[in-house]
C-alpha positions as CSV (number, residue, x, y, z in Angstrom):
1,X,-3.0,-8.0,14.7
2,X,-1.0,-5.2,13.6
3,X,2.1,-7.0,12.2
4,X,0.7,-9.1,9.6
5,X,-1.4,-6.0,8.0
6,X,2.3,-4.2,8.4
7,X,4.1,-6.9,6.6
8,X,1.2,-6.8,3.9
9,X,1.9,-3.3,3.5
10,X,5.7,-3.7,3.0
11,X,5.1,-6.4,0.2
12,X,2.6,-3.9,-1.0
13,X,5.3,-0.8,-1.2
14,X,7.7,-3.4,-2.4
15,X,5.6,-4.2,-5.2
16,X,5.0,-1.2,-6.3
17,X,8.3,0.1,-6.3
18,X,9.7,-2.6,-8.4
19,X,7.0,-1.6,-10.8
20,X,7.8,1.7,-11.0
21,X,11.5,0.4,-11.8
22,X,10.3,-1.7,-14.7
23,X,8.2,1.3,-15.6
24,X,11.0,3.4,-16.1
25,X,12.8,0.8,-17.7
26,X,11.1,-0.5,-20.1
27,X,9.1,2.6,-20.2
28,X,5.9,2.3,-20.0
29,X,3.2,4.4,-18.4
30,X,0.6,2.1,-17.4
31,X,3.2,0.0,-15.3
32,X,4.0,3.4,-13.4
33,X,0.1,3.3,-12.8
34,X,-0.2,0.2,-11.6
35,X,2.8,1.3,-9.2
36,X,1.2,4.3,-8.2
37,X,-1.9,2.7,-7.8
38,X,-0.8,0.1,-5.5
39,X,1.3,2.8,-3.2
40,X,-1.6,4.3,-3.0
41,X,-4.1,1.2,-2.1
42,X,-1.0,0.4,1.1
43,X,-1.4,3.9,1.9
44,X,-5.4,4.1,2.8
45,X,-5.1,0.3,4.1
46,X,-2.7,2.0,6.6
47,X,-5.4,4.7,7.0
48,X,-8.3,2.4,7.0
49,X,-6.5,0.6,9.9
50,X,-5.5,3.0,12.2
51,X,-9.3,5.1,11.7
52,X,-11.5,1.8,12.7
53,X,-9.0,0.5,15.6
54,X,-9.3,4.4,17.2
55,X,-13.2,4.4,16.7
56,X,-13.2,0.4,18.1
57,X,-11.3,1.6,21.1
58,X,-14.3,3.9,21.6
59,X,-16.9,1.3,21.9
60,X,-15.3,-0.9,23.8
């Protein structure tokens, strides 16, 4: 289960990056949001994962 949320995650950092590119190229500051904004959203999904599978092992 973990290596379709990984792959999700790439295409997340992926996305964001290339909006932080077009950010700075064309620049605009909401774009560098948005880019920021989804680094950050791959980031806690990460987290998110990682906390509940640890407290899942413990009930089981």
């Amino acid at each position: 289960m973990l290596i379709p949320i990984l792959i999700f995650d790439v295409a997340l950092v992926a996305w964001s990056l290339h909006l932080m590119q077009e950010a700075l190229d064309l620049q605009e500051f909401s774009l560098m949001l948005a880019g920021t904004l989804v680094a950050a959203s791959a980031g806690a999904m990460l987290v998110v994962y990682f906390l509940m599978g640890h407290c899942l092992s413990h009930l089981i």
